[in-house]
N, C-alpha and C positions, 0 to 999 in steps of 0.2 A: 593466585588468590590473595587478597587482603584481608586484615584482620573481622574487618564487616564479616565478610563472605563467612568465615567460620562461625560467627556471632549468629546470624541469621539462619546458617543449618542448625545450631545448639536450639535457638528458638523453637524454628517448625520439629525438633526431635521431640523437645519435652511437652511441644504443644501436643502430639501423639502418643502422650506417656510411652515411649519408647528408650529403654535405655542405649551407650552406645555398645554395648554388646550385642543387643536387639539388631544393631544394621551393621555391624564387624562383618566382614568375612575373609577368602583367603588374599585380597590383596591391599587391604584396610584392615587393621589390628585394632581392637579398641585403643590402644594408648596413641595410636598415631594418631585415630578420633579427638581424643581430648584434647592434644598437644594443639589439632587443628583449630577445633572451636575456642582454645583461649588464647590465640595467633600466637602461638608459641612455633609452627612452622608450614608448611606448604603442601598442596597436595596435587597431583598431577593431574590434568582434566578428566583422564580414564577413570583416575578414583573419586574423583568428585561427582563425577557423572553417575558412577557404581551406585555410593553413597544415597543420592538421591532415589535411584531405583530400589534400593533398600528401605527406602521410606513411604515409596510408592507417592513420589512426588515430582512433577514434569519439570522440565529445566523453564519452563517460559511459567510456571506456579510459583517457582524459587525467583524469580525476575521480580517478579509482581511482588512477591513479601519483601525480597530487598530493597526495592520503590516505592514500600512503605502503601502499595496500593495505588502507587501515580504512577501517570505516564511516565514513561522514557522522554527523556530530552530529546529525542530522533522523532519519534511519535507525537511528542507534544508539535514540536515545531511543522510536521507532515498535517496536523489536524488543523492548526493556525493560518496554514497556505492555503487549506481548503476552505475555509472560511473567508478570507479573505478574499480568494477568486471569486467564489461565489455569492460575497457581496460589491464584487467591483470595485474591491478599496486601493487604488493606484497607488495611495501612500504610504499605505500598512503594506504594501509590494515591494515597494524602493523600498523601506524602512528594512523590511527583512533581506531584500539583497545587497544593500551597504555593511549589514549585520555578517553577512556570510562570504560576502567579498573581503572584509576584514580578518575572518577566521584562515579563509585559503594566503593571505598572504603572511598569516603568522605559522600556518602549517602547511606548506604548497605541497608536503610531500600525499600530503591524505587524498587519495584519489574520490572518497566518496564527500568529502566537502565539497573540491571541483562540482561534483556532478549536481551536488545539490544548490550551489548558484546558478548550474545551467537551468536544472527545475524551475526556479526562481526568475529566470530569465522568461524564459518560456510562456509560465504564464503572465506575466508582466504584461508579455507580449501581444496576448490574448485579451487583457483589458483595456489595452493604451494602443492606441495604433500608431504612436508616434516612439516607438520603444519597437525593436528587433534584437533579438537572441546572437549574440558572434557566435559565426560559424565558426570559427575555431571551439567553439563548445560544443556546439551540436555536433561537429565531426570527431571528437573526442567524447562525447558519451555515444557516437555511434561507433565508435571503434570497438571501446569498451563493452558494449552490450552484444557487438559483432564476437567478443572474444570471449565471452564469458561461458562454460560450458554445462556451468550448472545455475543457473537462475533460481534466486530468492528471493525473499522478502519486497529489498531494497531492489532489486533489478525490475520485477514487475510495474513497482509502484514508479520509478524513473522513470520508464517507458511507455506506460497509462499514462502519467502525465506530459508526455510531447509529441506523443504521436503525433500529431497535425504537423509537426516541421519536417519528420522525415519521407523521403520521396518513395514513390509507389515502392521501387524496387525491395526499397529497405523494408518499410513495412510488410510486403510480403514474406520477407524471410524470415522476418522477427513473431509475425502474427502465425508463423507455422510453428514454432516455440512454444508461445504462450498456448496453442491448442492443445499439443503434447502432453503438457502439467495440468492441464483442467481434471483429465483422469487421473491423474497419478495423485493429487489436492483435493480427491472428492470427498475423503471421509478428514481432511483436516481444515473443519470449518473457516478459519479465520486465513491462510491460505487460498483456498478456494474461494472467498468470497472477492482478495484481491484478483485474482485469475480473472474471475466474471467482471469485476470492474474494468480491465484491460479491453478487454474482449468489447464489453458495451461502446468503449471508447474507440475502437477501432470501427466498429458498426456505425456510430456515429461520423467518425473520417469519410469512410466509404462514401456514406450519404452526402455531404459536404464535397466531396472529389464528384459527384455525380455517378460512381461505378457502382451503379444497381446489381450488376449482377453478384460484386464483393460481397455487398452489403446482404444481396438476401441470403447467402452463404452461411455470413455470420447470424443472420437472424436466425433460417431456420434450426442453425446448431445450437443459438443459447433459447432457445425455445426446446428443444428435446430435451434441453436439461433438466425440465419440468422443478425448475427454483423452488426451494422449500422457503416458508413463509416466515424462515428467520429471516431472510433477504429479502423482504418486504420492498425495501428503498431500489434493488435490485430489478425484481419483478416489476414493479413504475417505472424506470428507469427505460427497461427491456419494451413494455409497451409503445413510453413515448415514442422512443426510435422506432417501434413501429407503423406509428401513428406519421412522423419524419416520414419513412419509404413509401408509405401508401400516398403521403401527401404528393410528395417529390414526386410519381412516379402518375399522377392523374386521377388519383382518388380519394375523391373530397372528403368521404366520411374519414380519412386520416384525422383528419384538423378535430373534430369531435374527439378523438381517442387525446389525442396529446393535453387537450383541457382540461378533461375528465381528470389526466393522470397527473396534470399539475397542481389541482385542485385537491387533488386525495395527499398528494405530497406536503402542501401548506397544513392540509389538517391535522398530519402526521409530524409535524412543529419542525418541518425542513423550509421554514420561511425565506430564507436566502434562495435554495437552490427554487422554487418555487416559484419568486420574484424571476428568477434569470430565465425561467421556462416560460414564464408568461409575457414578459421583453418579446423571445425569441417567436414566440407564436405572434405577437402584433405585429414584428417586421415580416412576417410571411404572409 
């Protein structure tokens, strides 16, 4: 922990007129307390973790007052990609993958930079057709995501965003993953919300490979989920694609569902993604 870190538990303490007696107990003494908050010395994650449960304070609440209320730098740059795709800005593409090709050759060791150039790469790929992803990355975030045994945050969202380059095989083993977590992520909103994002993305795949049967699989599942209306962008999402199968599959009133829901999306001030739903329905 740095001097911040104890700064910022002092804060949210006195913000809850709590003294540090108030959140002491037997493995945090008050005076390690103060010692902590005026970086005078260190605390080991158990007791920092303690600390905050002492407070009745979540470690991702303590994030947020530490970032002063802003994104993360991971998050910032994860929201700027998606912008970006979704307005087809090929420049602002390159721009961030010379950004992060730069960063892995001054730290090759961080495996999660790697992967976020492949990201990068990936969808590049997806707006430029003169631009393809090295396989030497795509099989190095498939090893990766092949090896990893507990999937989080960063693992979903990698994987949402390239499924379209990995082959049938792969995505089947990886899409039996991400179904696993959708229950175990149900009561933690913002988790779960990524799970459903994956998941749509892969429904989407399915349809794009022509494997209806995949595809209704995934539909009827993320349809039982019965999406609460905080996933608003989600549930249109979830239609379109449905509106996709019924189209793909010989039935016209699809093409009706997917307008509707791109229409309700622009109204919903998702103008970019909007614009690219209504692209995609003119070439169909």
């Amino acid at each position: 922990m740095n001097r911040g870190t104890g700064a910022v538990l002092k804060q949210i303490r006195k913000s809850k007129h709590l003294s540090a007696a108030n959140i002491a107990d037997n493995l945090v003494r008050q005076p390690q307390i103060s010692r902590f908050e005026n970086g005078k010395s260190t605390l080991t994650v158990d007791r920092f973790l303690g600390l905050l449960q002492n407070m009745a304070v979540t470690l991702d609440e303590f994030q947020s007052i530490f970032n002063e209320y802003n994104l993360s730098e991971e998050d910032t740059f994860r929201m700027d990609l998606a912008h970006a795709y979704d307005a087809k800005d090929e420049e602002k593409l390159k721009r961030m993958l010379a950004i992060w090709q730069n960063k892995q050759k001054m730290e090759p060791q961080k495996k999660y930079i790697k992967i976020n150039v492949t990201v990068i790469e990936v969808m590049l790929s997806y707006v430029s057709e003169n631009f393809k992803p090295f396989k030497d990355d795509i099989k190095f975030l498939t090893d990766y995501l092949m090896n990893v045994e507990d999937w989080g945050r960063f693992e979903f969202w990698a994987f949402g965003c390239c499924v379209s380059v990995f082959d049938n095989g792969t995505l089947k083993l990886l899409g039996q993953e991400v179904f696993h977590k959708l229950a175990f992520y149900k009561n933690i909103v913002g988790n779960y919300q990524r799970v459903v994002r994956v998941l749509l993305n892969l429904l989407a795949v399915w349809i794009d490979k022509g494997e209806y049967h995949l595809a209704l699989k995934y539909l009827k599942y993320l349809e039982n989920q019965n999406l609460s209306i905080e996933l608003m962008y989600e549930r249109l999402m979830l239609k379109y694609n449905k509106g996709r199968y019924l189209y793909k599959t010989g039935k016209k009133e699809g093409m009706d569902l997917m307008k509707s829901c791109s229409e309700m999306l622009e109204n919903l001030g998702y103008f970019d993604k909007a614009k690219s739903l209504t692209s995609e329905i003119e070439r169909l």
